[in-house]
KEMARMAR-154352 format. One record per residue: residue in one letter; x, y, z of N, C-alpha, C, O, CB in turn. Coordinates in Angstrom, 3 decimals. Glycine has a CB too. Example, Ala and Ser with C-alpha at 12.3 -4.5 7.8 and 13.67 -1.06 7.14 Angstrom:
<recs>
A;13.190;-5.690;7.800;12.300;-4.500;7.800;13.200;-3.300;7.800;14.236;-3.319;8.465;11.308;-4.473;9.046
S;12.850;-2.250;7.080;13.670;-1.060;7.140;12.900;0.030;7.870;13.409;1.138;8.039;14.084;-0.598;5.725
</recs>
This chain:
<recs>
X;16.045;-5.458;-3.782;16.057;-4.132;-4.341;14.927;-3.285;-3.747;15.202;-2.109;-3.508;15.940;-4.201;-5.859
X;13.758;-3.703;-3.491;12.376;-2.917;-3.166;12.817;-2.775;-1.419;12.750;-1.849;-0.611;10.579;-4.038;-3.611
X;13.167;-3.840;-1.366;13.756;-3.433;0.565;14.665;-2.761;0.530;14.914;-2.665;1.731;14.364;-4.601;1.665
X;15.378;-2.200;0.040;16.665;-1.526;0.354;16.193;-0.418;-0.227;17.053;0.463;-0.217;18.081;-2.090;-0.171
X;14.841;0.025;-0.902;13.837;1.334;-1.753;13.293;1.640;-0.504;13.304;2.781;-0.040;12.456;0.911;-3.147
X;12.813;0.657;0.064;11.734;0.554;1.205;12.080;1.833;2.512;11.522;2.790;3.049;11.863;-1.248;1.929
X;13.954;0.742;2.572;14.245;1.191;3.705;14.465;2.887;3.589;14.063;3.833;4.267;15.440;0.365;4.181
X;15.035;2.802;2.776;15.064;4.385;2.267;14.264;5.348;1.991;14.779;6.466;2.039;15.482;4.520;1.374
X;12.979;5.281;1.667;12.061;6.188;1.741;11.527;6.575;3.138;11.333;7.733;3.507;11.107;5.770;0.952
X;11.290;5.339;3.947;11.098;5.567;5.122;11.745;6.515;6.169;11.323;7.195;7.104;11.148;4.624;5.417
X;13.228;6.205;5.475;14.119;7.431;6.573;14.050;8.447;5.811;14.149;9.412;6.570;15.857;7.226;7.031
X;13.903;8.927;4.431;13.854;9.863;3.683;12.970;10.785;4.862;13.266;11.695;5.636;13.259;9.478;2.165
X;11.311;9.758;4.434;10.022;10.604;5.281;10.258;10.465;7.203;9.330;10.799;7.939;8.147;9.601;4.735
X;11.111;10.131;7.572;11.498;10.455;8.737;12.023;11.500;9.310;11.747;12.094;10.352;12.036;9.846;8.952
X;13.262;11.744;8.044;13.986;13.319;8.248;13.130;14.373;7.649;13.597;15.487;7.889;15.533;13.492;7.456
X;12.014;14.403;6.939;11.375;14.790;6.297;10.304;15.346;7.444;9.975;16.521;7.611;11.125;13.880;5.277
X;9.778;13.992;8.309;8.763;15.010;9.096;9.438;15.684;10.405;8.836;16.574;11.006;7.353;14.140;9.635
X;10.646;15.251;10.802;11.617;15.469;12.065;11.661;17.156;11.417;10.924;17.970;11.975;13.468;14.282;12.183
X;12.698;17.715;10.031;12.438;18.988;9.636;11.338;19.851;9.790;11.453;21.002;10.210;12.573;18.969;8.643
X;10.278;19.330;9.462;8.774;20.215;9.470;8.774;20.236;10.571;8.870;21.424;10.879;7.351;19.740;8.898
X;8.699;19.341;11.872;8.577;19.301;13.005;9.628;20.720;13.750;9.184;21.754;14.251;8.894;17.764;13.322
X;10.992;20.343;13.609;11.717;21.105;14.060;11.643;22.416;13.250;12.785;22.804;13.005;12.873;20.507;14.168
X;11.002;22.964;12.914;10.714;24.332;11.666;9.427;25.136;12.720;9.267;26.313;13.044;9.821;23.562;9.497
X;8.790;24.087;12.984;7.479;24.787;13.997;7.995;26.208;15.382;9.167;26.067;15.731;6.730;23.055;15.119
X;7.609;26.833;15.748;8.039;27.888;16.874;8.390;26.850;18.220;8.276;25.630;18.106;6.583;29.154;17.262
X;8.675;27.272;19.048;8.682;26.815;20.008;7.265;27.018;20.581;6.633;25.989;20.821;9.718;27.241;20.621
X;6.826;27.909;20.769;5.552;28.227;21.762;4.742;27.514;20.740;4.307;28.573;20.287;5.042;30.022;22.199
X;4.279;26.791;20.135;3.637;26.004;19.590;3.740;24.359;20.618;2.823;23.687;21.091;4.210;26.094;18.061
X;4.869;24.201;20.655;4.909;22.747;21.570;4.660;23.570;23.149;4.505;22.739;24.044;6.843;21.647;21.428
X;4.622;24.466;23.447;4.561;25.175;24.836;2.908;25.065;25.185;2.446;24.344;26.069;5.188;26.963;24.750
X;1.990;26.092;24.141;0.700;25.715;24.129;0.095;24.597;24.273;-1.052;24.579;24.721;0.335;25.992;23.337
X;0.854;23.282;23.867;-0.203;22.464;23.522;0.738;21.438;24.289;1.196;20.453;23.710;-0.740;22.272;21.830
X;0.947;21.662;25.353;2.061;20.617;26.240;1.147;19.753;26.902;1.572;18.618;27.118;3.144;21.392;27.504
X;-0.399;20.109;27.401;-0.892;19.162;28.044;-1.656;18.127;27.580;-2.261;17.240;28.182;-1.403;19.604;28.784
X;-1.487;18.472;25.962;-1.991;16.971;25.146;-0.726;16.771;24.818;-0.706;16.568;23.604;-3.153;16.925;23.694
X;0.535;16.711;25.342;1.667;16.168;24.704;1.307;15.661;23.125;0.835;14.595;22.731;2.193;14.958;25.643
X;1.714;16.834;22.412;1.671;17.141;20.577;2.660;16.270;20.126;2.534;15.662;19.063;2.124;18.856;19.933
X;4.163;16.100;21.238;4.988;15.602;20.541;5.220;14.124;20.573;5.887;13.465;19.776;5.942;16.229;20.770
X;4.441;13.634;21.818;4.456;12.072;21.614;3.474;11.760;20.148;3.867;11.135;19.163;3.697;11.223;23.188
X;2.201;12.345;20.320;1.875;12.155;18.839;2.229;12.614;17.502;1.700;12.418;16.408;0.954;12.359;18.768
X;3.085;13.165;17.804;3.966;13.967;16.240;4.935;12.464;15.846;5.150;11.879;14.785;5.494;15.916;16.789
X;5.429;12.178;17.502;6.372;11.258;16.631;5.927;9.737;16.627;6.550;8.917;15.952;7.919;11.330;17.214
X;4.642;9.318;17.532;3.683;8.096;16.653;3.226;8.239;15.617;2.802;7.230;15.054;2.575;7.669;17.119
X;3.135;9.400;15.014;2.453;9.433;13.804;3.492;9.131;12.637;3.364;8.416;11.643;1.738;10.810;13.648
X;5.125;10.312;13.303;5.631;9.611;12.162;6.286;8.121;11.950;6.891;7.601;11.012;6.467;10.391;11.800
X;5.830;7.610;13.444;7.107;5.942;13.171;5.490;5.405;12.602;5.871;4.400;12.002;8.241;4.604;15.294
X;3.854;5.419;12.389;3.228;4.996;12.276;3.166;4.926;10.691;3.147;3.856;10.081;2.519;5.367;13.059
X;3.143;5.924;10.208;3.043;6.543;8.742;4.341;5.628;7.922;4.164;4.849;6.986;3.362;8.547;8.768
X;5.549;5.946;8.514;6.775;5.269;8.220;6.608;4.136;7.980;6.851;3.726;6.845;7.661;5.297;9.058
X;6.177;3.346;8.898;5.903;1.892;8.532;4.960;1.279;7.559;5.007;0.316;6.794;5.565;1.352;9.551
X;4.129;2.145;7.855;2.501;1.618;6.453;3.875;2.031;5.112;4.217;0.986;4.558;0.084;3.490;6.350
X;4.413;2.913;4.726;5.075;3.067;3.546;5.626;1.732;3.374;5.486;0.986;2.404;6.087;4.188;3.534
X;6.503;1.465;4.834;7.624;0.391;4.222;7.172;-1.271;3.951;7.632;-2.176;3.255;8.928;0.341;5.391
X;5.935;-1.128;4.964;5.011;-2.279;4.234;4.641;-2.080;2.994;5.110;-2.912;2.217;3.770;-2.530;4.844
X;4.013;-1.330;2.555;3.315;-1.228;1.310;4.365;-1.623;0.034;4.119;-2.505;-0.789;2.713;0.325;1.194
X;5.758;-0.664;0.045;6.851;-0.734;-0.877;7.661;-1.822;-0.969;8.411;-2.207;-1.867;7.615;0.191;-0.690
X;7.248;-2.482;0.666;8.045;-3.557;0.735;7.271;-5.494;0.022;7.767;-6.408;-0.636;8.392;-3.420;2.544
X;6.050;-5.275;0.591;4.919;-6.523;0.255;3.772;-6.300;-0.312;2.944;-7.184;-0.531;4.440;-7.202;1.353
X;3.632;-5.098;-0.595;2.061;-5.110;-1.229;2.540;-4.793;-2.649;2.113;-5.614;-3.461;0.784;-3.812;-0.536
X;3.383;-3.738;-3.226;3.889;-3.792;-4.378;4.447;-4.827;-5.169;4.037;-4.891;-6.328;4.544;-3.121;-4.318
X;5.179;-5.540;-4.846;5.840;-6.863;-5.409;4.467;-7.514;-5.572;3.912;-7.691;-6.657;7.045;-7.776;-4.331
X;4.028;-7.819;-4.488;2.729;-8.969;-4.259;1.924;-8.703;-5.830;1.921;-9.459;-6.801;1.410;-8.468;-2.539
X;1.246;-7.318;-5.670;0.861;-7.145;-6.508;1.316;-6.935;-8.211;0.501;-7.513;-8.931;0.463;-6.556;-5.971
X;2.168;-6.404;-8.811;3.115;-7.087;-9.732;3.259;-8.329;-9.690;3.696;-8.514;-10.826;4.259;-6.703;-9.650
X;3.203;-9.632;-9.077;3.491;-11.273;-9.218;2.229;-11.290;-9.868;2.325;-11.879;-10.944;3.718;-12.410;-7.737
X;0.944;-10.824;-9.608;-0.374;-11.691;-9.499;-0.605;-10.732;-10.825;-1.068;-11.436;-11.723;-1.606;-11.669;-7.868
X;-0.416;-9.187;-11.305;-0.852;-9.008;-12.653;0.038;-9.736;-13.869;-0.398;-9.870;-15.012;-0.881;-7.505;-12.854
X;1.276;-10.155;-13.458;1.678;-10.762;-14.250;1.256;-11.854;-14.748;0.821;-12.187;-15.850;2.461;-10.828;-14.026
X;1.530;-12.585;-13.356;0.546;-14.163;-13.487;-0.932;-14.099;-14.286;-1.396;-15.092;-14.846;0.046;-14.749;-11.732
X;-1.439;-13.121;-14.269;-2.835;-12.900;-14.833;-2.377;-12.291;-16.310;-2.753;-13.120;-17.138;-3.887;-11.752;-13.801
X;-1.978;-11.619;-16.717;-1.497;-11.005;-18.075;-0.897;-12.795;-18.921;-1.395;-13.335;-19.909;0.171;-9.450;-17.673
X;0.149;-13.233;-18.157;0.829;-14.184;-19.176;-0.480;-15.260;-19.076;-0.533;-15.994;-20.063;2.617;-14.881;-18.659
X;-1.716;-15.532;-17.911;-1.827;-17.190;-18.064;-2.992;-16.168;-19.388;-3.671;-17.015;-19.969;-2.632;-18.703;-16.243
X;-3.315;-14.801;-19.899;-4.484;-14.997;-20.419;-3.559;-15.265;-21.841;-3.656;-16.283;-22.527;-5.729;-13.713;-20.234
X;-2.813;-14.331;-22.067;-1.694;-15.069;-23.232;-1.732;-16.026;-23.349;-2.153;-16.326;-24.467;-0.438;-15.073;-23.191
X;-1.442;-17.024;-22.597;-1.426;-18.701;-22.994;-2.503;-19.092;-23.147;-2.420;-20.231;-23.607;-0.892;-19.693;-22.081
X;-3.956;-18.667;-22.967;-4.721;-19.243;-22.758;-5.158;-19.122;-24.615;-5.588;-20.065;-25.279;-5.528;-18.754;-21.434
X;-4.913;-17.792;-25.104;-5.060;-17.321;-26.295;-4.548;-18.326;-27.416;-5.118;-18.487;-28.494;-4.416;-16.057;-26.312
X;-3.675;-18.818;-27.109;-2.615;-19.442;-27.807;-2.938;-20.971;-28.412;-2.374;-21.313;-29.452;-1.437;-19.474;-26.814
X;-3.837;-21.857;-27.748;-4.217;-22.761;-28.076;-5.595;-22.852;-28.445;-5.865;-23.935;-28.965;-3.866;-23.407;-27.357
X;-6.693;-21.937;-28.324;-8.069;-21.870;-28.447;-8.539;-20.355;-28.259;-9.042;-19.896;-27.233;-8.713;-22.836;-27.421
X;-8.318;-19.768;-29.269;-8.692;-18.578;-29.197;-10.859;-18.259;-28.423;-11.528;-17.669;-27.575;-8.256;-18.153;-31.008
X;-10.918;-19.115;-29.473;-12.397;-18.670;-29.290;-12.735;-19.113;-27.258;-13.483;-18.611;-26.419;-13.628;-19.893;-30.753
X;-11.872;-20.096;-27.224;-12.398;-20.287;-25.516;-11.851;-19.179;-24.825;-12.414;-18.791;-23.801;-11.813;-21.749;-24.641
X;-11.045;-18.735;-25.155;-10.077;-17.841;-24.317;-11.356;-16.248;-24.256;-11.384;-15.492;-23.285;-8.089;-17.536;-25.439
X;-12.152;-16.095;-25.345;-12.572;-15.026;-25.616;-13.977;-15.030;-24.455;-14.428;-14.127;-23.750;-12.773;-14.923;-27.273
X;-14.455;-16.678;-24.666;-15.206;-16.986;-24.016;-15.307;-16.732;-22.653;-16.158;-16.138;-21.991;-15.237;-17.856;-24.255
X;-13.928;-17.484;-22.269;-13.479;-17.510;-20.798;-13.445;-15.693;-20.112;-13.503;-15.327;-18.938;-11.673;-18.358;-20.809
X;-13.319;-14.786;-21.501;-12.979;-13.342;-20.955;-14.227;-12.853;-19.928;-14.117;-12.175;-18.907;-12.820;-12.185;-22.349
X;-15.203;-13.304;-20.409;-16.690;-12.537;-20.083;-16.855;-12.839;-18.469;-17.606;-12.208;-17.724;-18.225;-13.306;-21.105
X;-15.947;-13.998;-18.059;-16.430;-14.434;-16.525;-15.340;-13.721;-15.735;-15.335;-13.801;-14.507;-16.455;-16.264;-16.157
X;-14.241;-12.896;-16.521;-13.150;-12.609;-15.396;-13.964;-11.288;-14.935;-13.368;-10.678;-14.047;-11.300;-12.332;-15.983
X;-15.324;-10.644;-15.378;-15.522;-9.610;-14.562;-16.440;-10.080;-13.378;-16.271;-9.675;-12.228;-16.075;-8.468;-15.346
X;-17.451;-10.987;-13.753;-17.314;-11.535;-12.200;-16.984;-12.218;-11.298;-17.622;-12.403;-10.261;-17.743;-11.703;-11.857
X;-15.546;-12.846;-11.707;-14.577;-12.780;-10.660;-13.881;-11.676;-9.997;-13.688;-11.865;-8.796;-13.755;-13.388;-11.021
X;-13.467;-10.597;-10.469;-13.428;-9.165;-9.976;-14.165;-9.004;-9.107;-13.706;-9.159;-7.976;-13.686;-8.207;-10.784
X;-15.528;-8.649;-9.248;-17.041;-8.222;-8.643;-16.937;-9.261;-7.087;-16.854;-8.726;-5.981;-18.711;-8.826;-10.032
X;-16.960;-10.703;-7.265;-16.851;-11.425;-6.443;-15.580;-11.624;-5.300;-15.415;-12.242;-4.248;-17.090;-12.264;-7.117
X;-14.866;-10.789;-6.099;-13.398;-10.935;-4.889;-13.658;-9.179;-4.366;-13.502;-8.942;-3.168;-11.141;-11.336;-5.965
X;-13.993;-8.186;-5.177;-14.181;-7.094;-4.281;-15.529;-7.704;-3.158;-15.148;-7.613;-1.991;-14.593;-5.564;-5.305
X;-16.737;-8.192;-3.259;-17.506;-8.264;-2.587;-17.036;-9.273;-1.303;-17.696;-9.310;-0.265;-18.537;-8.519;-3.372
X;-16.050;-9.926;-1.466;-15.583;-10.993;-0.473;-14.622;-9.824;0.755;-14.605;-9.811;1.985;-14.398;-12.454;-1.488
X;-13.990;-9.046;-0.170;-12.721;-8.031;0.437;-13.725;-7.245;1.584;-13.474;-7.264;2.789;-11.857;-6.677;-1.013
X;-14.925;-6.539;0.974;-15.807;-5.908;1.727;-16.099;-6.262;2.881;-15.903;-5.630;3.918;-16.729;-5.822;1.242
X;-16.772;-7.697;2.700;-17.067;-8.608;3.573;-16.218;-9.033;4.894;-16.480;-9.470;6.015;-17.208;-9.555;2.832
X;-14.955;-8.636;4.088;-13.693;-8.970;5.343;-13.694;-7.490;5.815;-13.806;-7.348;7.032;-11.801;-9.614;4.711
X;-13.602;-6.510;5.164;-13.720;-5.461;6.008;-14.508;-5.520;7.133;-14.229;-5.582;8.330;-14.077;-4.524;5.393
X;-15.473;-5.489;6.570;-16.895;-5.346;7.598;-16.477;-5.997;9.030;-16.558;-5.324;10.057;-18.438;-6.350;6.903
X;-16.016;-7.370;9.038;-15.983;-8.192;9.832;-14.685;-7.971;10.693;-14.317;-8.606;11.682;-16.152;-9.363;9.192
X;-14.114;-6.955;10.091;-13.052;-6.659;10.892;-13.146;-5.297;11.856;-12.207;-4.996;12.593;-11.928;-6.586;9.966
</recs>
């Protein structure tokens, strides 16, 4: 279902920037012919296109699996020992803290 959303927004924002594109004057692509505007008009849009259809396609789902997984295991966790579960709450912020500081870290290094 999210791939077949995916695929579709992508061509949505394809015809989408092809219109704006084709809406421009002509002497606009005339001026600016010796940085060829239009090879980068249209890397930008197969570039842009794709980050969407990744994102809609694997980073959304991805993310929905793992808040779920995190929402139901704290439910269960509630369920047999409340007071540990309450306990256990105080360390999930620095696990947060520790996975943004790891993410950084991969930035950096990239």
């Amino acid at each position: 279902m999210l791939d077949k959303n995916c695929r579709e927004t992508s061509k949505l924002l394809r015809v989408e920037y092809l219109k704006a594109v084709l809406r421009q004057e002509v002497g606009y692509f005339d001026t600016n012919a010796a940085t060829s505007t239009s090879f980068k008009v249209i890397s930008t849009i197969s570039s842009d296109a794709h980050i969407i259809q990744v994102t809609i396609a694997d980073k959304i789902p991805n993310c929905l699996a793992h808040l779920t997984s995190f929402i139901l295991s704290l439910t269960v966790a509630f369920l047999p020992s409340w007071r540990l579960a309450v306990a256990s709450c105080f360390s999930i912020d620095t696990l947060f803290y520790c996975s943004a500081e790891l993410d950084l870290v991969r930035y950096r290094r990239a």
